[in-house]
C-alpha positions as CSV (number, residue, x, y, z in Angstrom):
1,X,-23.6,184.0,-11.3
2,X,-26.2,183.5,-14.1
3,X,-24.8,179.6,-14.4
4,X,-24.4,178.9,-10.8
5,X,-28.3,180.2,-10.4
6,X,-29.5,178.0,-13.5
7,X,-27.6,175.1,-11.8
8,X,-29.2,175.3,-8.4
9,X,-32.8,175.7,-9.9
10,X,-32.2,172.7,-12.0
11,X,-31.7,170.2,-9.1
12,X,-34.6,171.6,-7.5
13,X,-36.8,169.2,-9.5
14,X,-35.0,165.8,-8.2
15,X,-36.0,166.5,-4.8
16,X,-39.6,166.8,-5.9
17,X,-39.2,163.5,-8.4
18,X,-38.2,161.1,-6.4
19,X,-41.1,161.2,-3.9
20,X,-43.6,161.6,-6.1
21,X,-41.8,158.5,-7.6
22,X,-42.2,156.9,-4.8
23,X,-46.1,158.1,-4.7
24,X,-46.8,157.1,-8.1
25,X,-45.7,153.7,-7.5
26,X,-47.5,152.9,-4.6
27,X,-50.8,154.1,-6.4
28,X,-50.3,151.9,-9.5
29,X,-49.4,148.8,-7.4
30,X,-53.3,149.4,-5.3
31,X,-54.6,149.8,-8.8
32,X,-55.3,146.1,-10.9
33,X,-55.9,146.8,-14.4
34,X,-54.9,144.7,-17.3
35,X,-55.1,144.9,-21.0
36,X,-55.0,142.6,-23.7
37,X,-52.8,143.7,-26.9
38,X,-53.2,141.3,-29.2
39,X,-55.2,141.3,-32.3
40,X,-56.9,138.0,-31.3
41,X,-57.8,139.0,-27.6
42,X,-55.9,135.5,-26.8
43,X,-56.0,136.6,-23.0
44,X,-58.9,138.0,-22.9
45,X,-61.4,136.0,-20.7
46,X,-65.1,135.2,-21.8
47,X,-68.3,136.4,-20.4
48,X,-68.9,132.9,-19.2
49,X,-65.7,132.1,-17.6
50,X,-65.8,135.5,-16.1
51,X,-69.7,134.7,-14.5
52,X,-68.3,131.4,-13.0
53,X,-64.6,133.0,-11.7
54,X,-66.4,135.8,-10.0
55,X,-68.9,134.0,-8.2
56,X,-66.6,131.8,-6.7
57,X,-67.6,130.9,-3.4
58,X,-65.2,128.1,-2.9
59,X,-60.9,128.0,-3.1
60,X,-59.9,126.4,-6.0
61,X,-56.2,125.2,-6.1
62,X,-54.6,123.9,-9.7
63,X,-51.4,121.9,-10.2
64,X,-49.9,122.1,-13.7
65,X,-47.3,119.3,-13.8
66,X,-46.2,121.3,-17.3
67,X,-42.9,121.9,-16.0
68,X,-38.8,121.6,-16.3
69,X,-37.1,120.8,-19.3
70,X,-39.1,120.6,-22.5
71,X,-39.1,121.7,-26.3
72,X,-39.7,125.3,-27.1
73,X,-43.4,124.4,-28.2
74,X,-44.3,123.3,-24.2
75,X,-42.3,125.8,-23.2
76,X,-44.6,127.8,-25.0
77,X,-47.9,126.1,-24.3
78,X,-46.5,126.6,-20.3
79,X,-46.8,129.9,-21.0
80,X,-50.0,130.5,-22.3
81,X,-51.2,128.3,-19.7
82,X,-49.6,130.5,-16.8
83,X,-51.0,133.5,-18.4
84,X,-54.3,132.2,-18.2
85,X,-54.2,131.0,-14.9
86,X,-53.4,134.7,-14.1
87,X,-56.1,136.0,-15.6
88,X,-58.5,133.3,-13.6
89,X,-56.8,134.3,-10.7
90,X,-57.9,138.0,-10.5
91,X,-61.2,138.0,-12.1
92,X,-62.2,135.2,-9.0
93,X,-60.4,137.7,-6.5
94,X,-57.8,135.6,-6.1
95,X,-60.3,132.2,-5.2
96,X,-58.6,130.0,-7.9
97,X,-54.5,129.3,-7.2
98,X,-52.6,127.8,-8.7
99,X,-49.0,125.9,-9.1
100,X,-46.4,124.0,-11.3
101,X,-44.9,121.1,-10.4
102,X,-41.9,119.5,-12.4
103,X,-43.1,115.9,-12.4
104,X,-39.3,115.2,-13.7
105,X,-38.1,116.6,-11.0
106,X,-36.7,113.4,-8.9
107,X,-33.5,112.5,-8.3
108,X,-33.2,109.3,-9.4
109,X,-35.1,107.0,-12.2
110,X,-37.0,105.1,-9.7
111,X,-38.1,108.3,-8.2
112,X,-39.4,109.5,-11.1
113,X,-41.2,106.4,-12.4
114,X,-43.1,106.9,-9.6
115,X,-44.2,109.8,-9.8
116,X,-45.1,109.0,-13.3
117,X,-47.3,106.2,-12.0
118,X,-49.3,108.3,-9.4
119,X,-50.2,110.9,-12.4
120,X,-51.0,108.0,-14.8
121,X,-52.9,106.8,-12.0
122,X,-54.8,110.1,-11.4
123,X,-55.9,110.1,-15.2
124,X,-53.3,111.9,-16.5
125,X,-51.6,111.3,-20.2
126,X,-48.2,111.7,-20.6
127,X,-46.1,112.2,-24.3
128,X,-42.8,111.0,-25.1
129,X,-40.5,113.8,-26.4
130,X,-37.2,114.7,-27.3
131,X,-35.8,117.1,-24.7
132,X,-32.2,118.5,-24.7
133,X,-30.4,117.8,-21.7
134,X,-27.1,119.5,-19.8
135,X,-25.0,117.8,-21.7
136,X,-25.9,119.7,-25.1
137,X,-27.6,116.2,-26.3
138,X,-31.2,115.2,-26.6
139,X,-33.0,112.3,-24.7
140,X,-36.3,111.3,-24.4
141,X,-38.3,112.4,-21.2
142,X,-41.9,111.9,-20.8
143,X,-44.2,115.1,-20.6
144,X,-47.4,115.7,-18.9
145,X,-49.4,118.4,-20.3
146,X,-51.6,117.8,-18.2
147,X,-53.3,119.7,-14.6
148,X,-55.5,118.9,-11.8
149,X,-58.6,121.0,-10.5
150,X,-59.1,120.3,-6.8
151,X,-62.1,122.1,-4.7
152,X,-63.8,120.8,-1.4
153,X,-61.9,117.2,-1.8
154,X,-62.8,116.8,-5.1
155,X,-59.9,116.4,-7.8
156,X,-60.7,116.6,-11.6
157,X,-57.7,115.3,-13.8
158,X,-57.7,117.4,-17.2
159,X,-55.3,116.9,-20.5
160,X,-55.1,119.8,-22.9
161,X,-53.0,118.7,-25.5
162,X,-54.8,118.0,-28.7
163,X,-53.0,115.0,-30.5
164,X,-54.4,115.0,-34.2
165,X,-51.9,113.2,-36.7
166,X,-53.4,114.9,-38.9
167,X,-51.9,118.2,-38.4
168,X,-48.6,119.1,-37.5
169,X,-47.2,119.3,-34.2
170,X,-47.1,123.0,-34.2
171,X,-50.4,122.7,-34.6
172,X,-51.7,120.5,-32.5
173,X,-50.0,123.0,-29.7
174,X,-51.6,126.0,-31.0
175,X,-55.2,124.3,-30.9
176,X,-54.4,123.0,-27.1
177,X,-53.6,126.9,-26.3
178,X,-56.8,127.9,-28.1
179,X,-59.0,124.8,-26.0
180,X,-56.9,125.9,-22.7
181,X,-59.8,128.2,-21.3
182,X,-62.8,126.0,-21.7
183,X,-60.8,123.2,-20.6
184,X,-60.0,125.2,-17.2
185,X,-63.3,126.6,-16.6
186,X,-65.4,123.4,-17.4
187,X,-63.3,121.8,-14.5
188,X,-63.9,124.7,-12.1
189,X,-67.4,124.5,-12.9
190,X,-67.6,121.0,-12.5
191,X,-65.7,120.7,-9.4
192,X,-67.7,123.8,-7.6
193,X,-71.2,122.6,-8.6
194,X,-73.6,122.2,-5.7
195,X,-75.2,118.8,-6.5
196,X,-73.8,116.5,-9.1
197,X,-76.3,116.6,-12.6
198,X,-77.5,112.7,-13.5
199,X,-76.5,111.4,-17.0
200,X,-78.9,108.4,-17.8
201,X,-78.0,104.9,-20.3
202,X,-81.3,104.1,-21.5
203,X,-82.1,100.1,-21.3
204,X,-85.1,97.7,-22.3
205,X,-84.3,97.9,-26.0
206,X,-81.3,96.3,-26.9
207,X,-78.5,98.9,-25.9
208,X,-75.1,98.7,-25.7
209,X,-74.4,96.7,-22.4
210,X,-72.2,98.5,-19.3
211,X,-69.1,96.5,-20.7
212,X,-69.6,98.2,-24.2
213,X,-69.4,101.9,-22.7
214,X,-67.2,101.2,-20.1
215,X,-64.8,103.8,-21.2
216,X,-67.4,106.6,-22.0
217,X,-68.9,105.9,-18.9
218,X,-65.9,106.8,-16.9
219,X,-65.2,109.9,-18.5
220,X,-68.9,111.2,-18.1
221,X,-68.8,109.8,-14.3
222,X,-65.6,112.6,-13.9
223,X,-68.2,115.3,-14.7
224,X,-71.9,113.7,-13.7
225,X,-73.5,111.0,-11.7
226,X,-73.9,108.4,-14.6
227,X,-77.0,106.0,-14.0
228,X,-79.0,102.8,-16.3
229,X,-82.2,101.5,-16.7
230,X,-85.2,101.0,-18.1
231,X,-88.0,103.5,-18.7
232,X,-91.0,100.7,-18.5
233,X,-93.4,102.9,-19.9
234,X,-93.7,105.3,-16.6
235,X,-93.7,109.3,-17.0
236,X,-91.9,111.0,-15.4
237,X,-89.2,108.7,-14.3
238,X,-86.3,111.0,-16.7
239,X,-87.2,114.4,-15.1
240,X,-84.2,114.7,-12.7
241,X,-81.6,113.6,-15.2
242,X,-80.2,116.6,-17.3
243,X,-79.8,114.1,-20.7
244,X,-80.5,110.7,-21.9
245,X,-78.2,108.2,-23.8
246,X,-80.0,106.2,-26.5
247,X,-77.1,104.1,-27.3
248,X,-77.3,101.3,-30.5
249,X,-80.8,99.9,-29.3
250,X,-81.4,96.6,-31.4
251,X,-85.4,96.6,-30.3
252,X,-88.4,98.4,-31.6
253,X,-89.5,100.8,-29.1
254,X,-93.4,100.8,-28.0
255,X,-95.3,103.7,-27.7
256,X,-95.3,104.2,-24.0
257,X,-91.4,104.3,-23.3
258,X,-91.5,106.4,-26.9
259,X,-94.7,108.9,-25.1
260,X,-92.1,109.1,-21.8
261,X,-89.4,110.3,-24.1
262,X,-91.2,112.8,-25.5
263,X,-92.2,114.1,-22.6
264,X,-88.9,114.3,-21.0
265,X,-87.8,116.4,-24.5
266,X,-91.2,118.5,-23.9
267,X,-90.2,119.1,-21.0
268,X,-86.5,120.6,-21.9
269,X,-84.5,117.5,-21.5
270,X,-81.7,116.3,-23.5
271,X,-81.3,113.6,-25.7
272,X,-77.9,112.4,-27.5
273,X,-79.4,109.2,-29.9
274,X,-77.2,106.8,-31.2
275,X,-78.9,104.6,-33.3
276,X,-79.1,102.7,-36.8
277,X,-81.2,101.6,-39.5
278,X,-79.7,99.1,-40.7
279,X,-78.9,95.4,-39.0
280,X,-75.0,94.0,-39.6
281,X,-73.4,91.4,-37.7
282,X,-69.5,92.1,-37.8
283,X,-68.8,88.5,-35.8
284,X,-70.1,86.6,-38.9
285,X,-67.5,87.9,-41.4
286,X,-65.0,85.9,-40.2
287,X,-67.6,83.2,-41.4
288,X,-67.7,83.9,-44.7
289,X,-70.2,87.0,-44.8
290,X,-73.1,88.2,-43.7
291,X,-76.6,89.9,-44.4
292,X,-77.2,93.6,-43.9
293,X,-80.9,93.9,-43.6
294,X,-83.4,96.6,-42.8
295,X,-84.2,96.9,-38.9
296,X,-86.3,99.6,-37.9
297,X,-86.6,100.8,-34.5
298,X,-90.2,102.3,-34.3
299,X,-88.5,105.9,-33.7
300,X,-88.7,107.2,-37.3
301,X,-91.7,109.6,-37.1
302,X,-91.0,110.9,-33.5
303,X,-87.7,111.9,-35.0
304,X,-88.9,113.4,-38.2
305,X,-91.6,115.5,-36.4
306,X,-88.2,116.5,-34.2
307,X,-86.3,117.6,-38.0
308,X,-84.6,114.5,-38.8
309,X,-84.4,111.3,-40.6
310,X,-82.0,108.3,-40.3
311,X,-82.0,106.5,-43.9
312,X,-81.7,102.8,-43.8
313,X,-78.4,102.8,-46.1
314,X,-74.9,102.0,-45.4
315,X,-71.9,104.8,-46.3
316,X,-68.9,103.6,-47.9
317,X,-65.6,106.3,-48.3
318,X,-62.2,105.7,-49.5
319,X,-61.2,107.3,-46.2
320,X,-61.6,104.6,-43.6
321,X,-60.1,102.2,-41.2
322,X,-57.4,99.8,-42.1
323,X,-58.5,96.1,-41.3
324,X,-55.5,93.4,-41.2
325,X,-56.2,90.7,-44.5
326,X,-55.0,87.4,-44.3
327,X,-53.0,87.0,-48.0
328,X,-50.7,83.9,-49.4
329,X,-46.9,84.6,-49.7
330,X,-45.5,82.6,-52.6
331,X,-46.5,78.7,-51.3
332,X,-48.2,78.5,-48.6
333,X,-47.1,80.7,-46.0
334,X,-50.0,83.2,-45.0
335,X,-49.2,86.8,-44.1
336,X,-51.9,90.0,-42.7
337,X,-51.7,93.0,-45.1
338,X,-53.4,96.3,-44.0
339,X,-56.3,97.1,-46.0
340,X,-59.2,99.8,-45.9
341,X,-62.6,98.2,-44.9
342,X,-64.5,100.9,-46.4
343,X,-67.4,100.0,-44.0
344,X,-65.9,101.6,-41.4
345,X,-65.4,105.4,-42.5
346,X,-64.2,108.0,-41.1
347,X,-66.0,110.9,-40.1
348,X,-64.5,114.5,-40.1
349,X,-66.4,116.7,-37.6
350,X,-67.3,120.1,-38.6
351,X,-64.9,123.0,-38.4
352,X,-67.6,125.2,-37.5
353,X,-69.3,124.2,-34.7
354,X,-68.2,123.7,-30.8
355,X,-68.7,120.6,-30.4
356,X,-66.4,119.2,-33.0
357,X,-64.2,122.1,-33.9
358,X,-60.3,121.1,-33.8
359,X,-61.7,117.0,-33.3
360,X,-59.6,114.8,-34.5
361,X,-61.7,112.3,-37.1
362,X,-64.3,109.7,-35.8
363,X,-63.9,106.1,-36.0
364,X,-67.3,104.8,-37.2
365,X,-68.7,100.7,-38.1
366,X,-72.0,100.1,-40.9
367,X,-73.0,103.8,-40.4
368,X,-75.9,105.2,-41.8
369,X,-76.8,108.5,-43.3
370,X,-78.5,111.6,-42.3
371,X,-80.9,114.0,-43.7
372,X,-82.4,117.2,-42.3
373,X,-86.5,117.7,-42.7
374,X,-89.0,119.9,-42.1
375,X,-89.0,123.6,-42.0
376,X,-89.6,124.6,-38.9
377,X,-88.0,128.0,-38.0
378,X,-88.1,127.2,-34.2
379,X,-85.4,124.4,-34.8
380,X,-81.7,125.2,-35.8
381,X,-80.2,122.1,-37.6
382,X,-76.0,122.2,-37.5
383,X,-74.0,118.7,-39.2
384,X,-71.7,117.8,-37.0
385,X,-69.8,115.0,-38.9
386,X,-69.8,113.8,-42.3
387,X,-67.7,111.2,-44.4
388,X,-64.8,112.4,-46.7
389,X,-65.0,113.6,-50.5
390,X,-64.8,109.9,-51.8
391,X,-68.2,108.1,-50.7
392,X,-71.1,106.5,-51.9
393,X,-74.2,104.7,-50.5
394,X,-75.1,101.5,-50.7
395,X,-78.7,100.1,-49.4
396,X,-80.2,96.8,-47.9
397,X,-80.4,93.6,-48.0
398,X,-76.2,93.2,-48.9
399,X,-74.6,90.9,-48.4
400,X,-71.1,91.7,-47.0
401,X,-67.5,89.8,-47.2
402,X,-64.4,90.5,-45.9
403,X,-64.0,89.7,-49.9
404,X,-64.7,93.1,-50.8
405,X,-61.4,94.3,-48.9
406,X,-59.3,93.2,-51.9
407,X,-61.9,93.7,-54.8
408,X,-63.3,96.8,-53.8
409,X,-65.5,99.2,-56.3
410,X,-64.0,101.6,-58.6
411,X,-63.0,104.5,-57.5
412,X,-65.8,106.1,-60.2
413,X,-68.4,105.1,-57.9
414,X,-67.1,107.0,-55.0
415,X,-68.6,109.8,-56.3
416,X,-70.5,111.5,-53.8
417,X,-69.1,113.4,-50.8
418,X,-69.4,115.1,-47.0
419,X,-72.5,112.8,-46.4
420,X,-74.3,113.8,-42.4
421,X,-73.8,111.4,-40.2
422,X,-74.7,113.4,-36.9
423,X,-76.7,116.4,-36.3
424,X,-77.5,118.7,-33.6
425,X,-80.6,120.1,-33.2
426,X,-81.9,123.1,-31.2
427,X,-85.1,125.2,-30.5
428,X,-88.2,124.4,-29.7
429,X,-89.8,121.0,-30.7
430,X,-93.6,119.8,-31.7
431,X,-94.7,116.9,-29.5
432,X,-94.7,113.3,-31.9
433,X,-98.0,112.7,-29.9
434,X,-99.4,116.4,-30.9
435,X,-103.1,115.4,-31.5
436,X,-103.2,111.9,-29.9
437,X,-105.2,110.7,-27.2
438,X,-102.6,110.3,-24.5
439,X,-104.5,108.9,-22.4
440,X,-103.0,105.1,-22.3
441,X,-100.0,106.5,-21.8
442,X,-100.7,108.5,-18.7
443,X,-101.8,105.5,-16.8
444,X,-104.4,107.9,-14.8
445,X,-102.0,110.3,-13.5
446,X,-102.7,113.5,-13.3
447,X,-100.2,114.6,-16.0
448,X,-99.9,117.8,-18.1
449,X,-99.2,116.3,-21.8
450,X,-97.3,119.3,-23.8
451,X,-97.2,119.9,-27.2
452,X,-94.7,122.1,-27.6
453,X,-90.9,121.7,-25.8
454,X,-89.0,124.4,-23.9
455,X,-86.0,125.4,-25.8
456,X,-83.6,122.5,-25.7
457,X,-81.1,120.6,-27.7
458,X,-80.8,117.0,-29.3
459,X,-77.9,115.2,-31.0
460,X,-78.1,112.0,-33.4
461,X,-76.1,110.3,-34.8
462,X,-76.3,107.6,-37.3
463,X,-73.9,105.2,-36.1
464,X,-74.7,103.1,-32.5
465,X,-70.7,101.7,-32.6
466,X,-69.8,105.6,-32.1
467,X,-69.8,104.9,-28.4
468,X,-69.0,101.6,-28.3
469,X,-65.1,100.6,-26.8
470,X,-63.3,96.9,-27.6
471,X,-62.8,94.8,-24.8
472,X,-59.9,92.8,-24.7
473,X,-59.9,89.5,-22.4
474,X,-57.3,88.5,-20.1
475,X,-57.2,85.4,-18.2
476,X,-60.9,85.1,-18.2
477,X,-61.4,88.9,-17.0
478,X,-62.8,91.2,-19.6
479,X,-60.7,94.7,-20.0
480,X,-62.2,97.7,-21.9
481,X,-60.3,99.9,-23.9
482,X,-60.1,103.1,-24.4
483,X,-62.9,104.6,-26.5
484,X,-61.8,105.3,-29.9
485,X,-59.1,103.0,-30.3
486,X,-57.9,100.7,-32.7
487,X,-56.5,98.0,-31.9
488,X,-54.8,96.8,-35.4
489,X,-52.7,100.0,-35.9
490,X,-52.9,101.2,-32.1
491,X,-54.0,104.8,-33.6
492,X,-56.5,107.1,-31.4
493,X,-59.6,108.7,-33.1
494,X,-61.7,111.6,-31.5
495,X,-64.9,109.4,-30.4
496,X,-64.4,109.7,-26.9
497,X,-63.8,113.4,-27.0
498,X,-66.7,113.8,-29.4
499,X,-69.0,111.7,-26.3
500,X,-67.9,114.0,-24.1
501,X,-68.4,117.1,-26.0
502,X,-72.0,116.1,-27.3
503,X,-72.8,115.4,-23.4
504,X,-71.7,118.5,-22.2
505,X,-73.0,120.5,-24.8
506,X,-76.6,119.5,-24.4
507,X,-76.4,119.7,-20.6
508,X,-74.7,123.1,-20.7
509,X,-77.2,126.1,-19.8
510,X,-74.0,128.5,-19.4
511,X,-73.0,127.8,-23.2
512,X,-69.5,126.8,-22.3
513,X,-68.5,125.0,-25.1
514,X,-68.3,127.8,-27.6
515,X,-65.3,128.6,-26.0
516,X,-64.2,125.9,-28.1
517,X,-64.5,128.8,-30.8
518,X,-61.6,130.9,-29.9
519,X,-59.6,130.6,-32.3
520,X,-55.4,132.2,-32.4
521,X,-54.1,133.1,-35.6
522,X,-50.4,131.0,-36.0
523,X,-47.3,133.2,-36.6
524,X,-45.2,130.4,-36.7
525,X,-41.4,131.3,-38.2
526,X,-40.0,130.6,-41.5
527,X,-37.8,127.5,-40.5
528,X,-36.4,127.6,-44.0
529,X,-34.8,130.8,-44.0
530,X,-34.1,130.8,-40.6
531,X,-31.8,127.4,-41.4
532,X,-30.0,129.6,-44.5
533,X,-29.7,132.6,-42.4
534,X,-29.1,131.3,-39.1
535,X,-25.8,133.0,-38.5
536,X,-26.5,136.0,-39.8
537,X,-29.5,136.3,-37.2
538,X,-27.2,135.0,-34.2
539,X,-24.9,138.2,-35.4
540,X,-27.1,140.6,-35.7
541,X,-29.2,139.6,-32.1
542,X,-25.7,139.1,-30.3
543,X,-23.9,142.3,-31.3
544,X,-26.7,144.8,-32.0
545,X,-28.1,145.1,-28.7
546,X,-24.1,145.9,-27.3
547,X,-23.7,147.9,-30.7
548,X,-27.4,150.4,-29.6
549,X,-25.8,150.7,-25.9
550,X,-22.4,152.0,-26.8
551,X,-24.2,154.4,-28.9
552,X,-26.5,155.1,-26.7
553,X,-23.2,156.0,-24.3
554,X,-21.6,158.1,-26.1
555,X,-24.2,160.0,-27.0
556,X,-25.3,160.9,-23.6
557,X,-22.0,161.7,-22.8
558,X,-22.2,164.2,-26.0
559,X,-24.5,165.8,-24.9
560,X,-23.8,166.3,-21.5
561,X,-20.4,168.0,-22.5
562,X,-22.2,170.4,-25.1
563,X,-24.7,171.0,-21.8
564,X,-22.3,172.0,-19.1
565,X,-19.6,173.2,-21.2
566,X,-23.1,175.9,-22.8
567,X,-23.4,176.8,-18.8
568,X,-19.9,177.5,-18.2
């Protein structure tokens, strides 16, 4: 009777469990709660990001076209790029949606090819991979990690993968996961903003022409209103543009447009100079040679009162862009050889700072160095790119020939190393016309002349051909190419990024970029010992997990014997 009693009392509970199952689930579904359990906080959103998400007022829809078949490391990247996307759906209350779309998808090649062409169209890059197919084989299928923000009719295309031949490809994913949130959000932001902010080309002293920048231009336009002109001397005429482009002027400035720029800094703007010190002209080496000389610009002491000083020199580095060199085979039969024109180093951006952190390295032309003075407290000084470990410094009047290509300098005198070539700068500025008469300048307006900035943020960099894109000429019509280029060995260096980044930065009240800081720790596999132990794992992973569940069987089954046959 004892057993029958203990029997009946012990089913008692089910009735209880299953409703308050049934209770307990409902609760936890109502309840949104989510925490982030790895030691790097990968999914854990920023204070910015989370400021713009939650004060969404607008729908925001994304279309990932990372999708379908792909190698393990987009599969992976599709991941972390749908977990992310979660995360920016909740924290905006459900504002932002998103989507993937296979862009593979079609069912036949022409199908697909146009598809491809519509994305390309859009401003999306595409990568060629090698993708396994039904079959067992591989083949090569083109890849867009790539998405598109649209809000209110307005559709921003945005690439995540970083490309840097530098690294591995491993790599290269891991840093496009890591850059995957400030990617995202600077889109959103962008897209959602009220009024458009105005970007301004300065003109009047020589500057690059529109043709020069067309490329940079058009990636600034997908973020701001992109203007040019000339300052003639009037103050004022910068205040409703949030930065200022100074880019390779070739003329002195005079003292007005030099008091308006001031003014514009005083008053918080943003200035990203790109300027040189030193005159070459790169059309006359075909010539024979030509004559660096000494050019200034009439900028130097509004800069150094700022914290910094452009040295009229020229940086050489063992590091730098191959030029093609015309060289006799046996007779006469001429061949080009690839050789480094160690004019035209390149510059590796800083690890460290936001702007340039996982950039891949700078193509720069006749670049001059940088040095840091002053020291004023207010202003924070950060080097943003350098040259390599293998430089030196040579100073005007040179002359230069395409000679020097295959009788360079020993490599003894590349013995200096990590020279600036850009720097940022940040706080709060003295005036270059701090206790002058201003007067002139003013032109009888009634004008408040400060002497001291707001806080606010500069960039300059040494080297005016930073910005500057080839242009290649087709039946008469010119064609610029892409920013960064080269056309010789067809190879893609960070300059346009860096542009953008150094735009965006100085414009950026909601300090965005330093998202550009995350940084998550690889745990990539042993491929090594997996190759030497790869059957060994297949065993273990195929048979263990049906070797712990017919354990697990039997010993339930144990037990409940020992149970019932105790209660008999």
């Amino acid at each position: 009777m004892k057993g029958i009693i203990k029997n009946k009392t012990s089913r008692i509970p089910s009735v209880i469990i299953l409703p308050a199952t049934v209770i307990v689930l409902i609760l936890l579904a109502l309840l949104h709660f989510r925490i982030d359990l790895t030691e790097d906080q990968r999914y854990t959103l920023s204070p910015q990001t989370k400021k713009i998400l939650s004060n969404l007022d607008k729908e925001v829809l994304i279309t990932v076209y990372l999708d379908g078949d792909m190698p393990i490391g987009f599969k992976k990247l599709r991941r972390t790029t749908e977990q992310y996307l979660d995360e920016f759906r909740v924290v905006s209350h459900r504002k932002v949606s998103y989507r993937f779309v296979n862009p593979s998808g079609g069912t036949n090649e022409a199908a697909r090819q146009k598809v491809y062409d519509q994305l390309i169209g859009k401003g999306l890059i595409p990568v060629n991979v090698l993708a396994g197919d039904s079959e067992g084989g591989k083949s090569q299928k083109m890849v867009f990690p790539s998405m598109t923000i649209n809000c209110n009719k307005v559709e921003l295309p945005v690439n995540f993968l970083k490309n840097d031949p530098s690294v591995s490809a491993d790599m290269n994913l891991i840093h496009s996961a890591e850059g995957l949130e400030y990617e995202i959000v600077q889109a959103i932001a962008t897209a959602t903003y009220d009024s458009v902010r105005k970007v301004a080309f300065i003109e009047g002293h020589g500057e690059l022409d529109e043709l020069q920048v067309a490329d940079a231009t058009m990636e600034l336009a997908k973020y701001f209103t992109v203007d040019r002109g000339s300052i003639n001397g009037a103050p004022g005429i910068l205040d409703s543009y949030s930065a200022v482009i100074i880019a390779k002027p070739e003329k002195e400035f005079n003292e007005k447009d030099k008091f308006v720029l001031d003014q514009y800094l005083m008053n918080g703007g943003r200035i990203l100079w790109l300027a040189e010190e030193v005159r070459v002209n790169s059309d006359s080496l075909v010539n024979g040679g030509t004559v660096a000389f000494y050019q200034p610009l009439n900028f130097e002491d509004q800069l150094f009162r700022y914290g910094v000083r452009i040295n009229p020199v020229l940086l050489q580095d063992q590091n730098s862009l191959l030029v093609p060199v015309r060289m006799m085979n046996g007779g006469s039969r001429t061949q080009y050889v690839p050789a480094p024109w160690i004019y035209y180093p390149f510059l590796k951006p800083s690890p460290t700072s936001p702007v340039t952190r996982n950039l891949v390295e700078v193509k720069s032309e006749f670049v001059n160095s940088i040095d840091t003075v002053g020291r004023d407290g207010n202003i924070r000084k950060t080097i943003l790119l350098t040259t390599g470990n293998a430089s030196r410094v040579v100073a005007p009047p040179r002359f230069i020939s395409l000679s020097e290509v295959t009788n360079p300098p020993s490599e003894a005198e590349f013995n200096l190393k990590y020279l600036p070539a850009a720097v940022l700068l940040e706080g709060s500025f003295q005036s270059a016309f701090k206790n002058r008469i201003t007067s002139e300048y003013i032109g009888g307006k009634d004008i408040k002349v400060l002497e001291e900035s707001k806080p606010t943020r500069m960039i300059v960099v040494a080297d005016g051909d930073v910005i500057k894109n080839d242009v290649r000429y087709s039946n008469g019509q010119a064609i610029p190419l892409s920013l960064g280029l080269d056309r010789y060995t067809q190879q893609t260096f960070g300059n346009k990024e860096f542009i953008v980044n150094c735009v965006n930065y100085l414009v950026d009240d909601n300090n965005l970029l330093v998202l550009r800081d995350r940084e998550i720790k690889p745990r990539l596999l042993d491929s090594a010992r997996i190759k030497n132990g790869r059957i060994f794992w297949q065993v273990i992973n195929t048979l263990l997990p049906l070797a712990l569940i017919i354990i697990a069987g039997f010993s339930v089954n144990i037990i409940r014997r020992k149970r019932f046959t105790s209660v008999r």
